[in-house]
MARPA-232968 format. One record per residue (C-alpha): residue number from 1; residue in one letter; x negated, y negated, z negated. Coordinates in nm, 2 decimals. Last residue first. Layout:
MARPA-232968
SITE num residu   east  north     up
SITE NUM      a      X      Y      Z
...
end
This chain:
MARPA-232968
SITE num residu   east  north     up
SITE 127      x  -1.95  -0.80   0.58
SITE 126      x  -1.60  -0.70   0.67
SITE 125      x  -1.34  -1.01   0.61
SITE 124      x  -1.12  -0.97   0.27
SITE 123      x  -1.26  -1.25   0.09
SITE 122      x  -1.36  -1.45   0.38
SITE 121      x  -0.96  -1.44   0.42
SITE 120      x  -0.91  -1.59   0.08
SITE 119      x  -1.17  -1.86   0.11
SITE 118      x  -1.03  -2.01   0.39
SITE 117      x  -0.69  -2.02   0.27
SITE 116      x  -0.82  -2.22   0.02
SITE 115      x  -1.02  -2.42   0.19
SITE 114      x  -0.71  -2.53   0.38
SITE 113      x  -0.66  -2.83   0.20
SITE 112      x  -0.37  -3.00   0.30
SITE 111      x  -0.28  -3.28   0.55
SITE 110      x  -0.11  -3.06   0.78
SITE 109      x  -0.20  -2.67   0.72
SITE 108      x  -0.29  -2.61   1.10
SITE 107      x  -0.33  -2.21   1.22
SITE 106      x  -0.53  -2.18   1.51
SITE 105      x  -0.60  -1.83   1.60
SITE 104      x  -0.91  -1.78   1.77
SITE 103      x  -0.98  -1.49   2.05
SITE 102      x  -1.41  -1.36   2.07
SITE 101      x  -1.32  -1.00   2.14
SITE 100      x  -1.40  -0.92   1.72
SITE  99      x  -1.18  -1.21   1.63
SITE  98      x  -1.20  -1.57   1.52
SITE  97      x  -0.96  -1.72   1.24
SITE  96      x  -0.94  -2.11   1.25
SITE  95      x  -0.86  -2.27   0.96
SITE  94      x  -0.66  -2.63   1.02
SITE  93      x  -0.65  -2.97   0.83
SITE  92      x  -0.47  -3.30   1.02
SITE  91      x  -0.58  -3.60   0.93
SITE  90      x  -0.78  -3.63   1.27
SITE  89      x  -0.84  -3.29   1.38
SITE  88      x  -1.01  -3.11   1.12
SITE  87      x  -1.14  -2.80   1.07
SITE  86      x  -1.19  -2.50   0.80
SITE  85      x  -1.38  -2.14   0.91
SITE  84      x  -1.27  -1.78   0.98
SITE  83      x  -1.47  -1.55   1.08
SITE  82      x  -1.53  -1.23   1.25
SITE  81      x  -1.18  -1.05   1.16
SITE  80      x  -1.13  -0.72   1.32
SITE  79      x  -1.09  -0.53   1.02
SITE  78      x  -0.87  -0.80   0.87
SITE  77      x  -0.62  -0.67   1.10
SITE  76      x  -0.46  -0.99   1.27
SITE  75      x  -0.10  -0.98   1.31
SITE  74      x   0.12  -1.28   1.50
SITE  73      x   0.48  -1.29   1.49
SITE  72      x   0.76  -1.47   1.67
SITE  71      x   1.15  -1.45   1.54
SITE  70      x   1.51  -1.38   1.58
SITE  69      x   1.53  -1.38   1.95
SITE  68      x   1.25  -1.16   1.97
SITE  67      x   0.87  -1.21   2.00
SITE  66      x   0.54  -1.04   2.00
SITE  65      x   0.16  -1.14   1.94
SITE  64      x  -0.05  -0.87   1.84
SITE  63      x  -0.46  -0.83   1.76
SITE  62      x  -0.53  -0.42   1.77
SITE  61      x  -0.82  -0.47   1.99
SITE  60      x  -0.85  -0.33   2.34
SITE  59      x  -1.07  -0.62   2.46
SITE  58      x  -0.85  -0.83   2.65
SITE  57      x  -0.64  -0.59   2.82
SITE  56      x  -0.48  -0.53   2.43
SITE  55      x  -0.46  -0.90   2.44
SITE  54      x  -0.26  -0.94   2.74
SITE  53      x  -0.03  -0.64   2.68
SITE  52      x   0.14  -0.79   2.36
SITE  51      x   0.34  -1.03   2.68
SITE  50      x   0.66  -1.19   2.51
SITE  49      x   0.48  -1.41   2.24
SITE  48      x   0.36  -1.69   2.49
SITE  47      x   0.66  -1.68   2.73
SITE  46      x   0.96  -1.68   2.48
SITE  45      x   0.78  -1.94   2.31
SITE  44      x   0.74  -2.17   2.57
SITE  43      x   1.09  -2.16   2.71
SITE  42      x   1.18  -2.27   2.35
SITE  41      x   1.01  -2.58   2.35
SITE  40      x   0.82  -2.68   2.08
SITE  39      x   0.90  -2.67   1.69
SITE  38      x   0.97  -2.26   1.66
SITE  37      x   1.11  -2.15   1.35
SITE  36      x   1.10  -1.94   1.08
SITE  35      x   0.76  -1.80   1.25
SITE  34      x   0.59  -1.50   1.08
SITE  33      x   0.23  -1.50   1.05
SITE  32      x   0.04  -1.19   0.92
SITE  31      x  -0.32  -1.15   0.85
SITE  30      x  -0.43  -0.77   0.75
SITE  29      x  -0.54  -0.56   0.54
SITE  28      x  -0.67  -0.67   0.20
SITE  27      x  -0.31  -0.87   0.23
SITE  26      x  -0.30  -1.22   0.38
SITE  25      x   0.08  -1.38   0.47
SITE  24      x   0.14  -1.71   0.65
SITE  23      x   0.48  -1.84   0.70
SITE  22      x   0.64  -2.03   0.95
SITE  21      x   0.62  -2.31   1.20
SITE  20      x   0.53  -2.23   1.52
SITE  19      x   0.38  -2.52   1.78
SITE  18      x   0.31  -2.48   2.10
SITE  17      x   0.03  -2.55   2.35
SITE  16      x  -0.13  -2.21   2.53
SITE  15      x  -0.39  -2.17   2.29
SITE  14      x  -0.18  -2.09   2.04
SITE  13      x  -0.12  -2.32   1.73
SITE  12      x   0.04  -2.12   1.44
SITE  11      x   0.17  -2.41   1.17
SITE  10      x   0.14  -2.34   0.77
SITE   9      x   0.38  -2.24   0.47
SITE   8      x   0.13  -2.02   0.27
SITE   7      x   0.07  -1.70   0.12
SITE   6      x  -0.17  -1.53  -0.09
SITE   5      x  -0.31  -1.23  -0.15
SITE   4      x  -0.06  -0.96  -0.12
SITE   3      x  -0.27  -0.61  -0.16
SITE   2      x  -0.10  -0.38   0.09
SITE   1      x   0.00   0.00   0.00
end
């Protein structure tokens, strides 16, 4: 059974331009972000979370992104976790989680401190 570490109320920024709120859960296992709602366009969403096959082509690693009409969600096994380190865009505070294959995940904490999510998923990364 899963070790809950922490959880948080935080923003998922893909890549492709969006913007998820919802909430961020850490166990000694893996990273989970579940959306409670979406704050972009809805066309967007459906077509950034509907394709899990684009990542497994990218490397093969077990890093998912999948939607319905209910939700989106992003895993990250800690086991595939390479880093993770604090940023800043103007006021805004984000920690970036980088996988094996090289992917980030932005996920943006507003004006708040992430160093505390930070430290939690160095906690749990694989030396």
């Amino acid at each position: 059974m899963a070790q809950e570490l922490g959880n948080w109320v935080v923003n998922y920024l893909p890549d492709e331009g969006g913007r998820y709120t919802g909430k961020l859960k850490l166990t000694d296992e893996k990273i989970v972000f579940v959306s409670l709602y979406e704050s972009s366009n809805k066309t967007i969403v459906k077509a950034i979370f509907l394709d899990v096959g684009s990542f497994a082509a990218a490397g093969g690693h077990s890093v998912y992104r999948y939607s319905n009409d209910d939700e989106a969600r992003v895993e990250l096994p800690v086991s595939e976790i390479t880093g993770v380190k604090a940023t800043k865009k103007g006021l805004l505070k984000q920690a970036v989680v980088t996988m094996q294959g090289g992917e980030e995940f932005v996920f943006d904490y507003g004006m708040l401190s992430v160093k505390k999510i930070v430290e939690a998923i160095e906690s749990v990364i694989p030396s």
